[in-house]
Backbone as JSON Lines, residues from 0, in Angstrom:
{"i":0,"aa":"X","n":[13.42,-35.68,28.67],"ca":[12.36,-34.7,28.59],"c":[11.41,-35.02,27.44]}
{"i":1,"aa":"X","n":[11.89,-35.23,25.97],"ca":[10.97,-35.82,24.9],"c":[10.26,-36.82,25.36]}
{"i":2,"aa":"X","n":[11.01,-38.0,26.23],"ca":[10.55,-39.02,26.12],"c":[9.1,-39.21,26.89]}
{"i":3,"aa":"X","n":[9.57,-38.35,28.04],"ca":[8.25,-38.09,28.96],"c":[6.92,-37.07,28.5]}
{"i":4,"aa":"X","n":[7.3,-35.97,28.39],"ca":[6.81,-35.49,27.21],"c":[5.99,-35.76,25.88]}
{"i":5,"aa":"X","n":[6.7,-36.58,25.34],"ca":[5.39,-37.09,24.17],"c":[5.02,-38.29,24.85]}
{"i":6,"aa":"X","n":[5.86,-39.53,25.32],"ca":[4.72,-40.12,25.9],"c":[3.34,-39.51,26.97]}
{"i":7,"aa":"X","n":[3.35,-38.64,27.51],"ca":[2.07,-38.11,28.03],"c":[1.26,-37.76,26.63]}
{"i":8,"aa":"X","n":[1.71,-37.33,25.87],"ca":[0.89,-36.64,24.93],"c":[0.21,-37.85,23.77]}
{"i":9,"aa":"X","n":[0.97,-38.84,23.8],"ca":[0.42,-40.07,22.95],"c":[-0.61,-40.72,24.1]}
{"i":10,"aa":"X","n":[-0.36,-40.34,25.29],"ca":[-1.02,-41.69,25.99],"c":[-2.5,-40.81,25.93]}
{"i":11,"aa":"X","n":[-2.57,-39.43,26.2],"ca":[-3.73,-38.38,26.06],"c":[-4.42,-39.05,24.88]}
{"i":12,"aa":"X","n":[-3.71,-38.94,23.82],"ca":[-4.46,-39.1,22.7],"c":[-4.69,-40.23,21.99]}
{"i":13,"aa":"X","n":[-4.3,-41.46,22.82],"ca":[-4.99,-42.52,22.85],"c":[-6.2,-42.53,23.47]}
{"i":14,"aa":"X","n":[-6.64,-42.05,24.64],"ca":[-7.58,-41.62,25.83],"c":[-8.7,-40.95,24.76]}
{"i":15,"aa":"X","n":[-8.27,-40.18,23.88],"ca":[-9.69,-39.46,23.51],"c":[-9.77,-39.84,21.84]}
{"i":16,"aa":"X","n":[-8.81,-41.07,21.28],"ca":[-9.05,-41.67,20.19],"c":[-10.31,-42.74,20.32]}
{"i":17,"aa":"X","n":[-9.89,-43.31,21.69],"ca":[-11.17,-44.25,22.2],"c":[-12.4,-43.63,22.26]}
{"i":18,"aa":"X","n":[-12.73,-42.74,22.33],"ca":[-14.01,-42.33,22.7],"c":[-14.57,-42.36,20.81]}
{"i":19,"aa":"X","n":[-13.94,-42.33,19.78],"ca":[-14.47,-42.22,18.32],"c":[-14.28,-43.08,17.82]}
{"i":20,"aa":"X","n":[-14.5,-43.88,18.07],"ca":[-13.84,-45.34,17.29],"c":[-14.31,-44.82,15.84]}
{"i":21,"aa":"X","n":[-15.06,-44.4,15.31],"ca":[-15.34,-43.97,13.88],"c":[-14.59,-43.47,13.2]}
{"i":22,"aa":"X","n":[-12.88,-42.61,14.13],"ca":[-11.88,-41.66,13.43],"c":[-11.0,-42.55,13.5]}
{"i":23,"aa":"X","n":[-10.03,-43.03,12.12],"ca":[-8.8,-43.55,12.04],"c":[-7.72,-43.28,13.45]}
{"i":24,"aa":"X","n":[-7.11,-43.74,14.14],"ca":[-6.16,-43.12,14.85],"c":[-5.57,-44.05,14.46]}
{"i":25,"aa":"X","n":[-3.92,-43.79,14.23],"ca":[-2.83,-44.06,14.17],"c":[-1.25,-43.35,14.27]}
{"i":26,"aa":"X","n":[-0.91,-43.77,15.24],"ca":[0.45,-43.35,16.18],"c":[1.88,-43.27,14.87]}
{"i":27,"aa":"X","n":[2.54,-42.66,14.2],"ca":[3.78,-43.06,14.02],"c":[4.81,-42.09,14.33]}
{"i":28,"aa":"X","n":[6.02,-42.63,14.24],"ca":[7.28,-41.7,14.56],"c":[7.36,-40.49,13.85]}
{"i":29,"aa":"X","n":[8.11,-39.85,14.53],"ca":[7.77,-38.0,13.78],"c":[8.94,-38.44,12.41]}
{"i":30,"aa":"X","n":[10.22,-39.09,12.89],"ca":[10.79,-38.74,11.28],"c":[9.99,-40.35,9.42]}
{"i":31,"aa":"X","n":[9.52,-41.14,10.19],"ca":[9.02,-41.44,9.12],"c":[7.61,-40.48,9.13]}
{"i":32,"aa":"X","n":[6.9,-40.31,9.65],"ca":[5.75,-39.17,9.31],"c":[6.39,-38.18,8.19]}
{"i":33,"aa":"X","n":[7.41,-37.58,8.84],"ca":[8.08,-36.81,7.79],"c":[8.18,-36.9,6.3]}
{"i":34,"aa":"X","n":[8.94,-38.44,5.95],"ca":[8.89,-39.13,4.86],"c":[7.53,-38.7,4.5]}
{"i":35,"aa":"X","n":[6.6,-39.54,4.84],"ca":[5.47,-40.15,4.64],"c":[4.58,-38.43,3.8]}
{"i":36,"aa":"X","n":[4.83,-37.65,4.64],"ca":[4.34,-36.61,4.26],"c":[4.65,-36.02,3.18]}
{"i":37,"aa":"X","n":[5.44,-36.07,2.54],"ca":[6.37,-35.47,1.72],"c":[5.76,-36.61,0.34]}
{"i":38,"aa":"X","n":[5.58,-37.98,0.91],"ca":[5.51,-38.99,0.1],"c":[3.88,-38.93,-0.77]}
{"i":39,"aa":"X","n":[3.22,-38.85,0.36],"ca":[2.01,-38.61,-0.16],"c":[1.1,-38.12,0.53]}
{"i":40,"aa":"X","n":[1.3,-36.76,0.93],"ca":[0.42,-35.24,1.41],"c":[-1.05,-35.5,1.79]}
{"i":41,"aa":"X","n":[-1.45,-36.22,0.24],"ca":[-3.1,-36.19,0.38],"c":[-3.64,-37.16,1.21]}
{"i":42,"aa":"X","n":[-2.71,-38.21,1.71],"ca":[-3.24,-38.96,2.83],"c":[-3.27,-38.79,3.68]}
{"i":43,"aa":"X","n":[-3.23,-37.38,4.51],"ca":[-3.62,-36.71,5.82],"c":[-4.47,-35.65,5.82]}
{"i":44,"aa":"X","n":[-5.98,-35.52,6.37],"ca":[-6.86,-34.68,6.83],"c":[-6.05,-34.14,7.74]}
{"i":45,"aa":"X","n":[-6.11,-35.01,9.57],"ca":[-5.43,-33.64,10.62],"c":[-4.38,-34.64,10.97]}
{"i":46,"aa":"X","n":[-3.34,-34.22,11.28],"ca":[-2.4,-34.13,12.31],"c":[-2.13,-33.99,13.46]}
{"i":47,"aa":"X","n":[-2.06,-34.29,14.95],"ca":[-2.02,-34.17,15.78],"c":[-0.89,-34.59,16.39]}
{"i":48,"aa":"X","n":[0.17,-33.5,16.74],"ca":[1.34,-33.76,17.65],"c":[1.86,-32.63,18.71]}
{"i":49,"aa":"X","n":[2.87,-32.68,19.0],"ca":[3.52,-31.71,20.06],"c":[3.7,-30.14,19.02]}
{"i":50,"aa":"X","n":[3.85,-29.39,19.88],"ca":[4.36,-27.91,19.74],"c":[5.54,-28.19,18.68]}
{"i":51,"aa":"X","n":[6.53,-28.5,19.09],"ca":[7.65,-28.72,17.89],"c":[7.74,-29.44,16.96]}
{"i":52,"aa":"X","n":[7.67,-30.52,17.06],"ca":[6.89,-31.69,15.96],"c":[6.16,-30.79,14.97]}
{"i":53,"aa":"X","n":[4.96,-30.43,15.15],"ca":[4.3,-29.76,14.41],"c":[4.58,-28.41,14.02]}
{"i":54,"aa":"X","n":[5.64,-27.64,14.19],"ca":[6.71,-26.59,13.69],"c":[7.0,-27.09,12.99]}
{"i":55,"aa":"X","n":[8.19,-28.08,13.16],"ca":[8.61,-28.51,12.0],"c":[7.98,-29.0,10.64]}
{"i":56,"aa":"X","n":[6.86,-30.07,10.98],"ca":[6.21,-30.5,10.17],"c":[5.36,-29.38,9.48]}
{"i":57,"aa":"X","n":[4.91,-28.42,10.13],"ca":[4.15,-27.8,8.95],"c":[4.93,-26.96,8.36]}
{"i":58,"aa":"X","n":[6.1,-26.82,8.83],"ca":[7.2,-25.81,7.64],"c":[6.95,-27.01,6.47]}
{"i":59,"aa":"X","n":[7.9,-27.99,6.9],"ca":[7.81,-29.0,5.67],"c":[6.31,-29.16,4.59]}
{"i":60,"aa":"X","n":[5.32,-29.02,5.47],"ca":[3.8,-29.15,4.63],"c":[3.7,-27.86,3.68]}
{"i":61,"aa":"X","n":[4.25,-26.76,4.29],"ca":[4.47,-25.35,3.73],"c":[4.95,-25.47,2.02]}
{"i":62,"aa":"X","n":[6.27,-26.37,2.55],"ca":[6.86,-26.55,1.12],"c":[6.78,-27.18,0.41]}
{"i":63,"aa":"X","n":[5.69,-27.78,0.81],"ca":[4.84,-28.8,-0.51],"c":[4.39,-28.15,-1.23]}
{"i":64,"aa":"X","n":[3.49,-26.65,-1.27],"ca":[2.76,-26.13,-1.29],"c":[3.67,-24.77,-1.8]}
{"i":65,"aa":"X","n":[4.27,-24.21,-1.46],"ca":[5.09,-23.36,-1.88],"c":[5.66,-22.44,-0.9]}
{"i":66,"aa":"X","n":[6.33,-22.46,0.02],"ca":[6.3,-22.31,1.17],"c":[5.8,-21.79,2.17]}
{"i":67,"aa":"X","n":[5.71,-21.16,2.96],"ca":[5.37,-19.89,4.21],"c":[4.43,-19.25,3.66]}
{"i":68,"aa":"X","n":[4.9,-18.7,2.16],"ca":[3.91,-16.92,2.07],"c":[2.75,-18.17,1.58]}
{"i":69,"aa":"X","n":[2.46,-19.39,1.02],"ca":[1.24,-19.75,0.78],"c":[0.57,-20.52,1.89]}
{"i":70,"aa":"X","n":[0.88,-20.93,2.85],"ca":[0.78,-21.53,4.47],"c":[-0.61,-20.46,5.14]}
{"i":71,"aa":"X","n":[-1.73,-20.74,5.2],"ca":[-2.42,-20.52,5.66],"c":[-2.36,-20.94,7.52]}
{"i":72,"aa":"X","n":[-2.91,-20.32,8.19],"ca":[-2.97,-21.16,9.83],"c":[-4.22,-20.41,10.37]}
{"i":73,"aa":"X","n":[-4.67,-21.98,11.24],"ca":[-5.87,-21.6,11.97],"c":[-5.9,-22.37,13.5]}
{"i":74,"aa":"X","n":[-5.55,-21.93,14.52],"ca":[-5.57,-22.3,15.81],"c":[-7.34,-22.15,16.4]}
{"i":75,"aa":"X","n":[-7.58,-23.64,16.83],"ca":[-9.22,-23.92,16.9],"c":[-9.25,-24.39,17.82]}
{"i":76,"aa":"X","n":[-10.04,-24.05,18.99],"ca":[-10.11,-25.17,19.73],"c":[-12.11,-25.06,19.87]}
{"i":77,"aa":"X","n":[-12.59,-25.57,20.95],"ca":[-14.15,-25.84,20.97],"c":[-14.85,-24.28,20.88]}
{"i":78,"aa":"X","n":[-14.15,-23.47,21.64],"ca":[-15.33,-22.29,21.85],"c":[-14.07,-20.78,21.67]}
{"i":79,"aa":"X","n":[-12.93,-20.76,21.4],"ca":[-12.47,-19.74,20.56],"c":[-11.26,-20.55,19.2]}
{"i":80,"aa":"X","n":[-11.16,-19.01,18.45],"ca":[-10.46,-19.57,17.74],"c":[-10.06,-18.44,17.13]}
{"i":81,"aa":"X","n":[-8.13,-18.41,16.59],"ca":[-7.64,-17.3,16.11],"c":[-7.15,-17.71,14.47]}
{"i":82,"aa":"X","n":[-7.08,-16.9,13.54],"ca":[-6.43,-16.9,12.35],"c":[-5.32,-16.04,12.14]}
{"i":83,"aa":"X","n":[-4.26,-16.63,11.29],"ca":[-3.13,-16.29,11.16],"c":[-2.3,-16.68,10.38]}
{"i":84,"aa":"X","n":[-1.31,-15.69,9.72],"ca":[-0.47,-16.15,8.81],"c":[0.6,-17.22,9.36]}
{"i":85,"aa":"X","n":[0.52,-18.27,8.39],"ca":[1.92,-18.92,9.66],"c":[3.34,-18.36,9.53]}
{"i":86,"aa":"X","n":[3.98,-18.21,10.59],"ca":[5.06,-18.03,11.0],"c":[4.81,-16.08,10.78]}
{"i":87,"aa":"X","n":[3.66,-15.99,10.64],"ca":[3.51,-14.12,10.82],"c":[4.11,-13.28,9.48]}
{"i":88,"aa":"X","n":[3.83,-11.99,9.73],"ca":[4.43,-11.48,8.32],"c":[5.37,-11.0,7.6]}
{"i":89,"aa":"X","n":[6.38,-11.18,8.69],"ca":[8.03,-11.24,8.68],"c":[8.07,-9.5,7.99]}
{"i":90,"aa":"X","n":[7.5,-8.35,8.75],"ca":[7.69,-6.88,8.13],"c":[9.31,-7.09,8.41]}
{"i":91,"aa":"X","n":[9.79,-7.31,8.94],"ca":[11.52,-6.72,9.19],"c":[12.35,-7.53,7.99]}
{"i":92,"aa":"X","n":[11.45,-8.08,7.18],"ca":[12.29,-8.33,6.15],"c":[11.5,-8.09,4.59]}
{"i":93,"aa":"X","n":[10.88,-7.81,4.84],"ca":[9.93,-7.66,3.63],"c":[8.84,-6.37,3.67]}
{"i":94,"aa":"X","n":[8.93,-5.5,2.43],"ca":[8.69,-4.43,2.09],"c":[7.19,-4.1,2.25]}
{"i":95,"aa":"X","n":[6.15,-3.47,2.52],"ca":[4.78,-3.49,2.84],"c":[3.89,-3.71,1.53]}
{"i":96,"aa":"X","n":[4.58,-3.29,0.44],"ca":[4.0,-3.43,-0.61],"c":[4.19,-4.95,-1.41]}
{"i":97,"aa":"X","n":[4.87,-5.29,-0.58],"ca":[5.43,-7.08,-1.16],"c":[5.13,-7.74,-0.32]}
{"i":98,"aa":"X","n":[4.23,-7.74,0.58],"ca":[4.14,-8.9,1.16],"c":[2.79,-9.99,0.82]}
{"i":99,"aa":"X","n":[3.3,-10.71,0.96],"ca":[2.13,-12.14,-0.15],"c":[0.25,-11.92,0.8]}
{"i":100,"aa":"X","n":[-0.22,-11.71,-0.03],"ca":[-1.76,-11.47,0.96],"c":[-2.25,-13.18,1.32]}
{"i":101,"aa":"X","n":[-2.22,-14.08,0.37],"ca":[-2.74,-14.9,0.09],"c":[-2.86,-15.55,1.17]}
{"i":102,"aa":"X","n":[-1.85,-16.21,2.29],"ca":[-1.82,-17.08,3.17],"c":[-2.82,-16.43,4.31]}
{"i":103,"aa":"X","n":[-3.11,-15.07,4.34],"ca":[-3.89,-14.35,5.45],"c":[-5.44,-14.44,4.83]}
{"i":104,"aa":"X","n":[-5.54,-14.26,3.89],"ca":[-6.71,-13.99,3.43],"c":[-7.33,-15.38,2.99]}
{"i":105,"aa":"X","n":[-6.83,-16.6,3.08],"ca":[-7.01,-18.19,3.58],"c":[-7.43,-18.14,4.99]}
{"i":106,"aa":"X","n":[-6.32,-17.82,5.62],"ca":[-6.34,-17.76,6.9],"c":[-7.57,-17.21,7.69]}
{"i":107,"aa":"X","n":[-8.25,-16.06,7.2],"ca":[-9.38,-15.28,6.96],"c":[-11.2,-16.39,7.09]}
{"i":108,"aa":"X","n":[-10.68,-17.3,5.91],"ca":[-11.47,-17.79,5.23],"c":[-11.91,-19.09,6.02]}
{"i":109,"aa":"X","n":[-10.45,-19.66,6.69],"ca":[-10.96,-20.72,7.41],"c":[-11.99,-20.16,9.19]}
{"i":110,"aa":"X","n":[-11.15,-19.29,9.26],"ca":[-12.12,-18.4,10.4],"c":[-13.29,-18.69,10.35]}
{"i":111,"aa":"X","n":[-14.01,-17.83,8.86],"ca":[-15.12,-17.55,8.8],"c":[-15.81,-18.66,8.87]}
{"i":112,"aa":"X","n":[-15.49,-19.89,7.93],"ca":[-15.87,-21.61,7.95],"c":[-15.76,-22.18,10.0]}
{"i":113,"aa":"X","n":[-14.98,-21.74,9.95],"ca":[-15.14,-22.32,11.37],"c":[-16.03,-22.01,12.19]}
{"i":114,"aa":"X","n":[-16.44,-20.33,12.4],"ca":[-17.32,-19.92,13.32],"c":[-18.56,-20.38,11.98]}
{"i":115,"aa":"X","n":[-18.83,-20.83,11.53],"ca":[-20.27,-20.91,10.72],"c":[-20.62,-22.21,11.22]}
{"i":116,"aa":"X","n":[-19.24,-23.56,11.17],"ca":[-19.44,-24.73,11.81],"c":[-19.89,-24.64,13.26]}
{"i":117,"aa":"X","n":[-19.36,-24.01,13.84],"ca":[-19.44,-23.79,15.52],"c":[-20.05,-23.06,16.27]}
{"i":118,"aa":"X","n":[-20.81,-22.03,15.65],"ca":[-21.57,-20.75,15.74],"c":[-22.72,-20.93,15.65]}
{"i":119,"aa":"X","n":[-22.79,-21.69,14.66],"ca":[-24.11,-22.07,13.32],"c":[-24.28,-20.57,12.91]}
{"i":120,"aa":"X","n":[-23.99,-20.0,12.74],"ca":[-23.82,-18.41,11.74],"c":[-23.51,-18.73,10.65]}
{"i":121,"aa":"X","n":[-24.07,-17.83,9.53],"ca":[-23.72,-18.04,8.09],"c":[-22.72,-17.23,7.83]}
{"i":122,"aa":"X","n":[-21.58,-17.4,8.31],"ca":[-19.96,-16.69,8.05],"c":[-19.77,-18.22,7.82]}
{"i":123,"aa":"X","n":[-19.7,-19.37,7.77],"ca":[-19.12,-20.44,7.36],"c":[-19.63,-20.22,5.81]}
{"i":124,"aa":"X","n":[-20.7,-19.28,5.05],"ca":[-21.17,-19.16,3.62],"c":[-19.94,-17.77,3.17]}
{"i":125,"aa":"X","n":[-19.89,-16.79,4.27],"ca":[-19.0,-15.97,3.95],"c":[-17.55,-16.59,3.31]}
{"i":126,"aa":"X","n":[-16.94,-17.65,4.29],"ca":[-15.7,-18.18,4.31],"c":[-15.44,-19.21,2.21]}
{"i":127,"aa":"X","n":[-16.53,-19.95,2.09],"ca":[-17.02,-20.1,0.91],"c":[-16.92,-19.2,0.02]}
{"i":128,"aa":"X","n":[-17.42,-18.37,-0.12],"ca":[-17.23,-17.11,-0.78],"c":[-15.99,-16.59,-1.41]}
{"i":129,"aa":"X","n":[-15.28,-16.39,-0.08],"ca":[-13.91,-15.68,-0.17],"c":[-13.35,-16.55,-0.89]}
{"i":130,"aa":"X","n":[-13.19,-18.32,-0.5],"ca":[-12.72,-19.3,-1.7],"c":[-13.06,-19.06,-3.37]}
{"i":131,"aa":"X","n":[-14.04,-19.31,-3.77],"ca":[-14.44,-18.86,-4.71],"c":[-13.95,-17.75,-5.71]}
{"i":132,"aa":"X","n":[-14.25,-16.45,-4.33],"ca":[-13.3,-15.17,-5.17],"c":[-11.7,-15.52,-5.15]}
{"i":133,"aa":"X","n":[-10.92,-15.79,-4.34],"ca":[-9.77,-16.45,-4.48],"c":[-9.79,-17.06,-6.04]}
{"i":134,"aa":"X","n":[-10.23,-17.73,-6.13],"ca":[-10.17,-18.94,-7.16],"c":[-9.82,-20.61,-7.16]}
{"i":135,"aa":"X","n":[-10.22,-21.19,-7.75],"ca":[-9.22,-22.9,-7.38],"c":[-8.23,-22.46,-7.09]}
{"i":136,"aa":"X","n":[-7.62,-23.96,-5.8],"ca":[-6.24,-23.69,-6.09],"c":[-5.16,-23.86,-7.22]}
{"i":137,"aa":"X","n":[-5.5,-24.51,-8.11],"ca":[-5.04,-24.68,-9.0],"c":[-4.76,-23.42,-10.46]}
{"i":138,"aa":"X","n":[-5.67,-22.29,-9.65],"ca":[-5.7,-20.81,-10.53],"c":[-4.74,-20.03,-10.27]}
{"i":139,"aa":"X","n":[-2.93,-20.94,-11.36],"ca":[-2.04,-19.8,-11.02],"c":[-2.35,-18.38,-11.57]}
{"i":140,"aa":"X","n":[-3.49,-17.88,-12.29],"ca":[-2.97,-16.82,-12.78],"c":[-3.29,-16.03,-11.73]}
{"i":141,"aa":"X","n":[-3.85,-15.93,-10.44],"ca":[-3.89,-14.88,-9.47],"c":[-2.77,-15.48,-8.18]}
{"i":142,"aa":"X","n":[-2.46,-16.89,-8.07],"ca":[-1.7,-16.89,-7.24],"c":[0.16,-16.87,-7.77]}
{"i":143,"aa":"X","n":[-0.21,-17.02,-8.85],"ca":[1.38,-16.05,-9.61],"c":[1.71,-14.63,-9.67]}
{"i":144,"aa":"X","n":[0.21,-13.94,-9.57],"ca":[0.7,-12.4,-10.07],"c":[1.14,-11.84,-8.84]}
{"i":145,"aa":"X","n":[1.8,-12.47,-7.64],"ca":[2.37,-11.28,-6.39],"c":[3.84,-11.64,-6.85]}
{"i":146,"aa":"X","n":[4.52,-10.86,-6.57],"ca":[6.1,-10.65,-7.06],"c":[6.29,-12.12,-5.74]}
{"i":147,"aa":"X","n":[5.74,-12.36,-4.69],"ca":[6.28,-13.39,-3.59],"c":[6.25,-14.27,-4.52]}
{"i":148,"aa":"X","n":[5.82,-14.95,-5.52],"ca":[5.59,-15.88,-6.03],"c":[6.07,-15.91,-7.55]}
{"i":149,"aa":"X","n":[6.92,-15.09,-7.83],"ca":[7.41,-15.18,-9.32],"c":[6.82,-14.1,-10.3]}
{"i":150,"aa":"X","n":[5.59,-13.26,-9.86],"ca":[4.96,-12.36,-10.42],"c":[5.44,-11.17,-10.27]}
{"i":151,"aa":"X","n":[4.43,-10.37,-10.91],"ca":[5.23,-8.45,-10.57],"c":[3.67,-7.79,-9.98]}
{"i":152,"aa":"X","n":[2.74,-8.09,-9.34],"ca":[1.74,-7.61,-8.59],"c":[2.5,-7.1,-7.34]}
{"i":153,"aa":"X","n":[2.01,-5.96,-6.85],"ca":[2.06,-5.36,-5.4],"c":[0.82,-6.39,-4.46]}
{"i":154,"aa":"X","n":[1.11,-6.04,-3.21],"ca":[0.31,-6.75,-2.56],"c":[-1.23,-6.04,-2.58]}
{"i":155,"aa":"X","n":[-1.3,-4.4,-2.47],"ca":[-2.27,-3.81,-2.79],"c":[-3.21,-4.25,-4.76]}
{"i":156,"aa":"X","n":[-2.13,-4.31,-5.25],"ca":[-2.94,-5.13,-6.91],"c":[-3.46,-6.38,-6.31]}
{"i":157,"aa":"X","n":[-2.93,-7.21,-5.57],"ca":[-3.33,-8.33,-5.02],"c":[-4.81,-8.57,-4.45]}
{"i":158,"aa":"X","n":[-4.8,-7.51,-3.97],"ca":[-5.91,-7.2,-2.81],"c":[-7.22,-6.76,-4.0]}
{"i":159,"aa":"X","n":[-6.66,-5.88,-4.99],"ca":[-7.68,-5.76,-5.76],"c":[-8.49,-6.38,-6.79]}
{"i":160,"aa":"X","n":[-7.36,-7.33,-7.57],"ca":[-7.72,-8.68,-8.27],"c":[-9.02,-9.23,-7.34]}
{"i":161,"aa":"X","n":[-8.03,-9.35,-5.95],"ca":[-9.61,-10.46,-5.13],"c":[-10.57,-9.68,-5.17]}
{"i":162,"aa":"X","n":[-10.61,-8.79,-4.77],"ca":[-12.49,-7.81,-4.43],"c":[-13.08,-7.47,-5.31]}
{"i":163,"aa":"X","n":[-12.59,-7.51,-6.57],"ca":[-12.81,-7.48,-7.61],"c":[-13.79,-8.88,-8.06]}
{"i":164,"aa":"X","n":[-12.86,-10.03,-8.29],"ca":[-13.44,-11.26,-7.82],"c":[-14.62,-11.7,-6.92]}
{"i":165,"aa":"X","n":[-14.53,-11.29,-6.09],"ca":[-15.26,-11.31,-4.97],"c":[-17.08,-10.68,-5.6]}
{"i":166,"aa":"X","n":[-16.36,-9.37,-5.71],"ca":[-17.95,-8.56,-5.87],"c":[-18.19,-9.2,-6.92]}
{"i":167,"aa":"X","n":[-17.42,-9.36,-8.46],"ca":[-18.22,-10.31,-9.57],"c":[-18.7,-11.73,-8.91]}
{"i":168,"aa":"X","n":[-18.05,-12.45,-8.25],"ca":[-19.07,-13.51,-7.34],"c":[-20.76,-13.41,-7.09]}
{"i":169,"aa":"X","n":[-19.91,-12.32,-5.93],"ca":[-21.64,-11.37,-5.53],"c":[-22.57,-11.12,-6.33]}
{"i":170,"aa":"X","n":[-22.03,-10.1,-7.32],"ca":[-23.17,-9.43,-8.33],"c":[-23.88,-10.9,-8.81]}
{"i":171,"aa":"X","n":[-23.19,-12.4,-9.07],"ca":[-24.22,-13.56,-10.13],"c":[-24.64,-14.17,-9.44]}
């Protein structure tokens, strides 16, 4: 079943690698990819594999990153497109006031960037924005302060740090 299975799906995406000769394509096995990913992250823009393959793999990309609650997701294709926390917001285990905003409100952000690319609407300036008020990624002091992450912020303090952020953006 794999075998047939991803070979259709490699032979597809050989079929529409040809048409760009301008985009790198290159084929490798899902468990050295694995390695490879882990090895050095920043040498992949997109990814393209099966339904499970890419479960797995983006848990693993997750935990490069810090896991799940920082995992942003954006399902795109030409003319719709949904945002979403990955793997969802797990309420049956986690309290409403603890749950990590951050990966949704990414999630949010690539939306807005996307319909601005694809739309030509200036929500791809909105999506910008929201980055900004966020902060670098590299700005633990707002992505530390939710208790998901080692902090003692509620998810509602969370929410307010950003809009806070946000409108000082706005106002300069």
């Amino acid at each position: 079943m794999f075998k047939l299975g991803c070979g259709m799906f490699a032979e597809e995406c050989r079929a529409v690698a040809a048409e760009f000769p301008d985009v790198a394509y290159e084929e490798v096995i899902v468990d050295t990819f694995a390695m490879r990913l882990v090895m050095r992250p920043q040498a992949y823009d997109v990814v393209v594999t099966t339904n499970l393959f890419g479960d797995i793999l983006s848990d693993e990309a997750a935990g490069l990153v810090g896991g799940l609650g920082m995992a942003p997701g954006l399902s795109a294709g030409h003319r719709h497109a949904m945002a979403q926390a990955t793997h969802g917001s797990a309420p049956d285990i986690c309290r409403p006031q603890r749950r990590e905003p951050l990966r949704m409100i990414v999630s949010a952000q690539m939306l807005l960037d996307w319909i601005g690319r694809t739309k030509k609407r200036d929500a791809g300036d909105h999506g910008g924005a929201s980055h900004r008020a966020r902060g670098r990624r590299d700005d633990r002091r707002t992505h530390r302060a939710h208790a998901d992450l080692g902090g003692t912020a509620t998810t509602p303090q969370m929410g307010d740090a950003i809009a806070a952020r946000a409108a000082a953006y706005a106002a300069s």
